[in-house]
C-alpha positions in Angstrom: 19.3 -7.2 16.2 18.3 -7.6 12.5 21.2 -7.0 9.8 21.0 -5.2 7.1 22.8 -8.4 4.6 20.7 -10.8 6.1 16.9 -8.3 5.7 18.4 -7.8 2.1 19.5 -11.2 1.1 18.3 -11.8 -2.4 17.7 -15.6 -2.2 14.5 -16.2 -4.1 11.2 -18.5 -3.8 10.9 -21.0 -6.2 13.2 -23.1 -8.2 15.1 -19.9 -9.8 18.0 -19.9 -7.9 19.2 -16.9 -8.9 21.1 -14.9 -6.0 23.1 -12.3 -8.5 22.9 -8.9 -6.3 23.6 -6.6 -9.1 20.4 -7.7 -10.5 18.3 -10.0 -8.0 15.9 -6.7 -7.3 15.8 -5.3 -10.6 14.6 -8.8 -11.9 11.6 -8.6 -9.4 10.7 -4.7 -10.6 11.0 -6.6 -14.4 8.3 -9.4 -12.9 6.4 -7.3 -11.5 5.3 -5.2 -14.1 4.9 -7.2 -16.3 2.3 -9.6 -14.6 -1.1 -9.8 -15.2 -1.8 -9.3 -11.8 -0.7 -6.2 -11.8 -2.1 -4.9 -14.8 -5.1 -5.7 -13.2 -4.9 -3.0 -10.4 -6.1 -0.1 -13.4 -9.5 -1.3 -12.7 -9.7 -2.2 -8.9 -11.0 1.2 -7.3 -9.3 3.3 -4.6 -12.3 4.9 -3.3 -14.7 5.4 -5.8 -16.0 2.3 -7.7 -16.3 1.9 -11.7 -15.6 5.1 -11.5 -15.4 5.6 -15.7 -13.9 9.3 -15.2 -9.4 9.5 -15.7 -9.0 12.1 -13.3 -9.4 9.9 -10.2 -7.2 7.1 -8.7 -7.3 3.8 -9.9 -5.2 1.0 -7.3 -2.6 1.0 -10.0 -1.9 4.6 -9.9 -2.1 4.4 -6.2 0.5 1.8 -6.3 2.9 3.5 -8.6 2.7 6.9 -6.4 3.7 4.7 -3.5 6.5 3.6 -4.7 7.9 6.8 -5.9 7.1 7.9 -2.4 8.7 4.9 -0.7 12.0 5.9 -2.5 11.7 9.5 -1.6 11.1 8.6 2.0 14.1 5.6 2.1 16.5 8.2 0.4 15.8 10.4 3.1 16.0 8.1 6.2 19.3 6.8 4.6 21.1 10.3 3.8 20.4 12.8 6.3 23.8 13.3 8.0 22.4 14.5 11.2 19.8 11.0 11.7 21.5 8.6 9.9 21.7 5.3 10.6 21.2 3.1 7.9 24.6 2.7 6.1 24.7 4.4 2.9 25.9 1.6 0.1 22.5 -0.5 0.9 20.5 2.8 -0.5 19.9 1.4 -4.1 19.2 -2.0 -3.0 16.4 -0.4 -0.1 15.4 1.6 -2.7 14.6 -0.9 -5.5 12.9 -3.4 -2.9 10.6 -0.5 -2.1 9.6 -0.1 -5.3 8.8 -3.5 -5.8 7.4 -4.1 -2.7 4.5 -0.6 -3.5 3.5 -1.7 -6.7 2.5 -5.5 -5.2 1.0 -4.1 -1.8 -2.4 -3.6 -2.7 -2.5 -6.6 -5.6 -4.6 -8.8 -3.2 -7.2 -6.4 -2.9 -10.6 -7.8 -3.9 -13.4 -6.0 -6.0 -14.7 -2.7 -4.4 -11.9 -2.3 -2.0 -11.8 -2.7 1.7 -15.7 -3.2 1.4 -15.3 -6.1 -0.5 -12.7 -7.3 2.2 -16.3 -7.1 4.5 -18.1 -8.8 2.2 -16.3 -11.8 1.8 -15.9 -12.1 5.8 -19.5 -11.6 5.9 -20.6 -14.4 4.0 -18.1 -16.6 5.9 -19.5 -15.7 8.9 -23.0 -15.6 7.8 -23.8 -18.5 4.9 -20.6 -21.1 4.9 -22.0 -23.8 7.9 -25.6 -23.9 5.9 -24.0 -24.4 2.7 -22.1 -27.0 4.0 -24.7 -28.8 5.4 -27.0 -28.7 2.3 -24.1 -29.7 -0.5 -21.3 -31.5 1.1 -20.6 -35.2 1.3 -21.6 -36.8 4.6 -18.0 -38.2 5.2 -16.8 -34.4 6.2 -17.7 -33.3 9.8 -19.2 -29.9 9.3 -18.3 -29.1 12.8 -14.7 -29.8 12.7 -14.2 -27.8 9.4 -15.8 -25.0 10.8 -13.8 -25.1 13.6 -9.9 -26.0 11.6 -10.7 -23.7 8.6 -13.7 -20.9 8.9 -11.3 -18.5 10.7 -9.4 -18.0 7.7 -12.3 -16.8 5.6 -14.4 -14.7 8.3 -11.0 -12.9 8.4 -10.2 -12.9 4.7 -7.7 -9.7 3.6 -5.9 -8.3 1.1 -2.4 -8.3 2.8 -2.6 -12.5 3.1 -4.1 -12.8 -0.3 -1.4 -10.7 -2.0 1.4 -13.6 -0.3 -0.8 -16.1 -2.6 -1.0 -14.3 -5.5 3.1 -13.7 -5.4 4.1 -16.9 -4.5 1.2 -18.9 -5.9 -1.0 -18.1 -8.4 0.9 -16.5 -10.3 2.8 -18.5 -13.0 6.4 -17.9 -14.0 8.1 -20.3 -16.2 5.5 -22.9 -15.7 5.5 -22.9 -12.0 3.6 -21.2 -9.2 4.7 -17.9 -7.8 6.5 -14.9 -9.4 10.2 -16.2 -8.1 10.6 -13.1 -5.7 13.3 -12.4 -3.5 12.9 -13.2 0.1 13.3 -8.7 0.8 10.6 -7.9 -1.8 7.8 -10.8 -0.3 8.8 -9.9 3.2 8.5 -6.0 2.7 5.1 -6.5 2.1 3.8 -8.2 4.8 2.4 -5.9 7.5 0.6 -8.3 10.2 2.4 -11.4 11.2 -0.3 -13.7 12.4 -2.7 -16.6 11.7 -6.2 -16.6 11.7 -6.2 -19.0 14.6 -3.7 -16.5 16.6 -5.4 -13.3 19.3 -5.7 -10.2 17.6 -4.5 -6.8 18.3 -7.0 -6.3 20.9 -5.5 -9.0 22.8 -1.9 -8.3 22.5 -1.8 -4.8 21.6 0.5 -5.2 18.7 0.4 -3.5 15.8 1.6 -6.8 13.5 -1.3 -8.9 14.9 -4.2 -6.1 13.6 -4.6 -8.4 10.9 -3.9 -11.6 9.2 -0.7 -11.8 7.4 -1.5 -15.5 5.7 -3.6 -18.1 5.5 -3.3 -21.2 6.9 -2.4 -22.7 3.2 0.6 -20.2 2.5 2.2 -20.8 6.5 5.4 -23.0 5.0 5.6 -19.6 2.6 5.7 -17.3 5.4 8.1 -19.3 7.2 10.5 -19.9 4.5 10.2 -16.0 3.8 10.8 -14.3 7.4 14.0 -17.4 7.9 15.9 -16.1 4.6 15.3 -12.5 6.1 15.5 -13.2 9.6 12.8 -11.4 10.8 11.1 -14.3 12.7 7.7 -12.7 13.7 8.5 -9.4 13.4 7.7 -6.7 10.8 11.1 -6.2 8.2 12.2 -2.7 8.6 11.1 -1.5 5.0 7.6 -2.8 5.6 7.3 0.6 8.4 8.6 2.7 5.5 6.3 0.9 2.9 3.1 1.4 5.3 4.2 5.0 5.8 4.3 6.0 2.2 0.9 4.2 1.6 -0.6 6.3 4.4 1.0 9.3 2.7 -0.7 8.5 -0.8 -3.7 7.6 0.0 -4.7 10.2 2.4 -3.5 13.0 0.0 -5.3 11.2 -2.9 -8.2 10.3 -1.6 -9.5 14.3 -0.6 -7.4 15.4 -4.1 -10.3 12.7 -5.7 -13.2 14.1 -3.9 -12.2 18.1 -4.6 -12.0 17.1 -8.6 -15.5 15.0 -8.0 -16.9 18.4 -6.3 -17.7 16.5 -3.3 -17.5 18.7 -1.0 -14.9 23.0 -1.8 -11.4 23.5 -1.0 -13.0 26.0 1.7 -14.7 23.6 3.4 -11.6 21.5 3.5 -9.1 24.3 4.7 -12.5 25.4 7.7 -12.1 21.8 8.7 -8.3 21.5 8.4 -8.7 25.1 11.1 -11.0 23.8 13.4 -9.2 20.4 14.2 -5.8 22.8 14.1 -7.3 24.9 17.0 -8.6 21.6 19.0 -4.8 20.7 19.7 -3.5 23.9 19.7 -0.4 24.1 21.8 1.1 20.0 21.0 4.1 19.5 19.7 2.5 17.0 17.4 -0.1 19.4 16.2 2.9 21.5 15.1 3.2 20.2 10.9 -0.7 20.5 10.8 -0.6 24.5 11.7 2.7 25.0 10.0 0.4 23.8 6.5 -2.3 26.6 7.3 0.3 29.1 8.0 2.3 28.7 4.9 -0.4 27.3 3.0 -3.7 28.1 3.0 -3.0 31.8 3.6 -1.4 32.9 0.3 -3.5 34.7 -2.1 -3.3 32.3 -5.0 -6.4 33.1 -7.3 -5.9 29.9 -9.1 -7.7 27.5 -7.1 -6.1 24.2 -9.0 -2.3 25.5 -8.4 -3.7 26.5 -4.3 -4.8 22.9 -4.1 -1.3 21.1 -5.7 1.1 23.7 -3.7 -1.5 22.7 -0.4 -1.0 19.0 -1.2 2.3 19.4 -2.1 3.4 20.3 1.2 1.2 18.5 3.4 3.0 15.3 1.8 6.5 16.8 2.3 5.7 17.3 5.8 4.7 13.7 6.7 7.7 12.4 4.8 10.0 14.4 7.0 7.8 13.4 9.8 8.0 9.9 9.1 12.0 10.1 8.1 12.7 11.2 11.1 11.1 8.6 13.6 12.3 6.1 11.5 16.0 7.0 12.6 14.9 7.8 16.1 13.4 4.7 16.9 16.2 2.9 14.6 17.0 0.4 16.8 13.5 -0.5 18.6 13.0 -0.9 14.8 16.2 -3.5 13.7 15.1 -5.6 17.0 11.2 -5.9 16.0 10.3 -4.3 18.8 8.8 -1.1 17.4 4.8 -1.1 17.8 3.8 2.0 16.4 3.3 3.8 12.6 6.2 6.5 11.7 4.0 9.3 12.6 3.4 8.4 15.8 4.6 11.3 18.6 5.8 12.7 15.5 5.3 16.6 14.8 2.4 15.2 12.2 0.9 13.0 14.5 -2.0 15.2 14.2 -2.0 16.1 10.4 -1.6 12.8 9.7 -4.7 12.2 11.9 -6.2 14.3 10.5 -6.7 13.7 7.4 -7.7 10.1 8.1 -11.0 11.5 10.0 -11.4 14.1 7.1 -11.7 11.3 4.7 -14.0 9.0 7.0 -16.2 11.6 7.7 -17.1 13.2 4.3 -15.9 11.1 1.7 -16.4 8.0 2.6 -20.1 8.6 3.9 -20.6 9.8 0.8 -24.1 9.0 -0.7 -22.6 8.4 -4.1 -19.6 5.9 -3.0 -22.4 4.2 -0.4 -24.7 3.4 -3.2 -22.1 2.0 -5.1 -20.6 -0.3 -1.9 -24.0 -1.5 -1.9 -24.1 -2.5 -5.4 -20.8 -4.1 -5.0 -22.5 -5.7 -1.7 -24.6 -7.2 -4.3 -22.5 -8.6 -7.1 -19.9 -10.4 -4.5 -22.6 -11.7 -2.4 -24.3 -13.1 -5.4 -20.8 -14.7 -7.4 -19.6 -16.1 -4.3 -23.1 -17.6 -3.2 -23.1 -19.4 -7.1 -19.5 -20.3 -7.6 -19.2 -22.1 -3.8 -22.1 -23.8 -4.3 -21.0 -25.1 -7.6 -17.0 -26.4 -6.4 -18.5 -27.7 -2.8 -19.4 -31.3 -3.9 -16.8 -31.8 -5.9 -12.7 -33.5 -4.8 -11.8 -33.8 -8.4 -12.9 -30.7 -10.4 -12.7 -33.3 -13.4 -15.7 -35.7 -11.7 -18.6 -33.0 -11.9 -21.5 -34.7 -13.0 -24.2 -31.6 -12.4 -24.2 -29.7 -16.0 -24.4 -25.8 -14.3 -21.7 -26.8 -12.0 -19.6 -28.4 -14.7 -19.7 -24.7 -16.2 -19.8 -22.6 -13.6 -16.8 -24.2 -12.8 -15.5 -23.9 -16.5 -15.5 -20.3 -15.8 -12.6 -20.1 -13.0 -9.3 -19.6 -14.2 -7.4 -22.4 -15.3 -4.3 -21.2 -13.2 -6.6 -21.2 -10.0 -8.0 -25.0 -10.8 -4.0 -26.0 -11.2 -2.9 -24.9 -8.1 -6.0 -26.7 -6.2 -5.3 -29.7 -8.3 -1.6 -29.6 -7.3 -2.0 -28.6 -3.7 -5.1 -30.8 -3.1 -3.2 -34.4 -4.1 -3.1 -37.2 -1.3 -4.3 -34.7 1.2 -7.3 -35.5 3.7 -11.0 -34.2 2.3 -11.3 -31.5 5.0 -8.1 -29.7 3.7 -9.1 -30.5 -0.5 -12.4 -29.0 1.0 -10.4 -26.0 2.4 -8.6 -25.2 -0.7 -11.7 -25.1 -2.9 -12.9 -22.3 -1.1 -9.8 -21.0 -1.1 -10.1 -21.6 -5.0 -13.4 -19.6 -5.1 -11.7 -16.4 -2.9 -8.7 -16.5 -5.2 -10.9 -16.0 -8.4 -13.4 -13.6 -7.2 -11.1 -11.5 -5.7 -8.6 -11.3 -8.5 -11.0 -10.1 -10.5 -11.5 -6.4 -11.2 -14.3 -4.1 -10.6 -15.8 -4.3 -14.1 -15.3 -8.0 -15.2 -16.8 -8.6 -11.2 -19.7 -6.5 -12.3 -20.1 -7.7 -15.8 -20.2 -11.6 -15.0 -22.7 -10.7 -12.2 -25.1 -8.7 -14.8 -24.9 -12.0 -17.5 -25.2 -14.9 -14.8 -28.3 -13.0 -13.6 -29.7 -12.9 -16.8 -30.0 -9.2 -16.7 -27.3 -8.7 -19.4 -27.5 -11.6 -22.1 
């Protein structure tokens, strides 16, 4: 069984040695937000994309209403006196790993969202043997690289591309990575597996569902999970960091689309009824009816405050749903062996549900918001088909002899060419091959949704 000491011991990555426990956590809330990487996330959509109006929900705010969720939900796992398992003096340091842990857990998301997760799979899948075989050297076997390396890319997400930008590509004091502590890093990794490992479908297992790192960043994952001792397993805060996402982004996401007049608060609360009535009589339908009983029957004329209060409580109500199977499956949980999300057979199993279907259904089918996915469709498709094509040929970035590659590849971050440079020396060509792609992902999907959009417009030559 995991131990609390051990999950929270603040050694760091990197060559900060700092272990200080009074301030080890605090320091990585101070690195945090202060990194460009974060600032970033006020212009990486949530669901609607280059969306110019304030109103709605930019990955940044997402990220800070996680995290003031994660505490809520941690404080009340840890307090309750009739659950409680988690001993009480570890609250602050849970607490302030949380934190840290929600504002990096979407930082690895691409341009455009999830979609542009699918598009970079996509062209994996779809274009990388062909353009190997028209602008690589003939000493690589195209065959073999496929085979070693295309798994990583055809699976390409956010959750393994936020490891690199923590413990990679970021700078701090003139080395790669941030310098987090071992709890923070771990927290955020919610799949456990390679690309070269089965999937969920295989081994029904909620940490394979995904990749949690690429084949590059292994020794990383490794080095992280032995400080904490989680081995392959999920940390325990990374159940409660997952829950609080769900919470935020399922309430945010319909709280978007009301202010957007997608669809009226009416329709919402008909919908909420119907699916109430389908699983009438379940003890897990029981949060979803208690929200229409309290809820959406009280004769508030104000439609704004009827929306907050509705919203308001539908939030409290998976918190104390998820608060509570944390502490009842407490120890599946501190020996890895949990496979399931906090609502699960939880009285908001079906709320929680939902709301999830609610959103597919009408929001993200949304006309508007599939235009726009196909725009972004666009702009990725088209910077990753000029920028690989450009970095393929070339070992040493500082030997390109074609003038458009020379600055196309001018153009990619000068941290990003570093850490090829320094992670590429004395290896074999198939891996300095690998990590130029790798290059190419790391730029493109650091990039926000307007710089992604702009550079797109002025390579094209439709905005000189």
């Amino acid at each position: 069984m995991f131990t609390w000491d051990q999950l929270l011991n603040p050694e760091r990555l990197g060559s900060d040695p700092t272990k200080n426990d009074d301030v080890a956590f605090d320091s990585d809330y101070k690195r945090i937000v202060t990194s460009p990487s974060f600032r970033r996330l006020q212009d990486k959509t949530q669901v609607f994309p280059l969306e110019r109006h304030d109103f709605v929900h930019t990955r940044l705010t997402h990220s800070i209403e996680v995290a003031m969720l994660a505490r809520e939900l941690a404080s009340k796992i840890i307090i309750n006196p009739y659950t409680q398992k988690i001993p009480i003096h570890y609250k602050e340091k849970i607490c302030r790993v949380l934190e840290s842990a929600s504002l990096l857990h979407d930082i690895g998301n691409p341009p455009f969202g999830h979609f542009g997760e699918d598009v970079i799979r996509s062209w994996f899948k779809t274009n990388l043997k062909s353009f190997l075989q028209d602008k690589l050297p003939e000493q690589i076997d195209i065959d073999a690289f496929i085979e070693n390396y295309q798994s990583d890319f055809m699976q390409f997400d956010g959750n393994a591309q936020a490891l690199r930008i923590i413990t990679k590509l970021h700078y701090f004091s003139g080395e790669p990575g941030m310098h987090l502590t071992a709890p923070t890093i771990n927290t955020i990794i919610k799949y456990t597996r390679s690309s070269a490992m089965p999937d969920a479908k295989i081994t029904k297992k909620i940490i394979d569902k995904k990749i949690g790192y690429f084949k590059a960043d292994e020794q990383t994952f490794r080095k992280v999970t032995s400080i904490t001792g989680v081995s392959n397993a999920r940390h325990p805060l990374t159940f409660i960091l997952e829950a609080a996402d769900d919470i935020a982004y399922l309430t945010a996401d319909i709280e978007d689309a009301l202010k957007k007049e997608l669809f009226s608060f009416d329709f919402f609360a008909d919908k909420m009824a119907a699916y109430c009535h389908e699983h009438t009589g379940l003890k897990e339908n029981r949060f979803l009816a208690d929200v229409l009983e309290t809820q959406l029957s009280k004769e508030i004329k104000n439609q704004e405050e009827l929306v907050n209060q509705c919203f308001f409580d539908i939030r409290q109500k998976l918190i104390a749903a998820a608060s509570y199977t944390f502490n009842a499956n407490y120890d599946a949980i501190m020996k890895g062996e949990y496979n399931a999300d906090l609502f699960k057979a939880s009285y908001a199993e079906k709320l929680h549900a939902f709301l999830g279907s609610f959103a597919l259904q009408h929001i993200f089918s949304n006309k508007h918001i599939l235009k726009l996915e196909i725009s972004g469709h666009t702009i990725l498709t088209f910077l990753l088909n000029t920028f690989i094509a450009a970095v393929l040929p070339y070992a040493d970035l500082n030997q390109i002899h074609n003038k458009l590659d020379k600055k196309l590849v001018a153009l990619i971050s000068e941290s990003h060419k570093q850490i090829y440079t320094l992670f590429a020396k004395d290896q074999p060509p198939e891996y300095q091959l690998y990590l130029r792609l790798l290059m190419v992902t790391d730029f493109i999907s650091g990039m926000t949704d307007s710089y992604a959009h702009d550079l797109y417009l002025t390579l094209s030559g439709y905005n000189i």
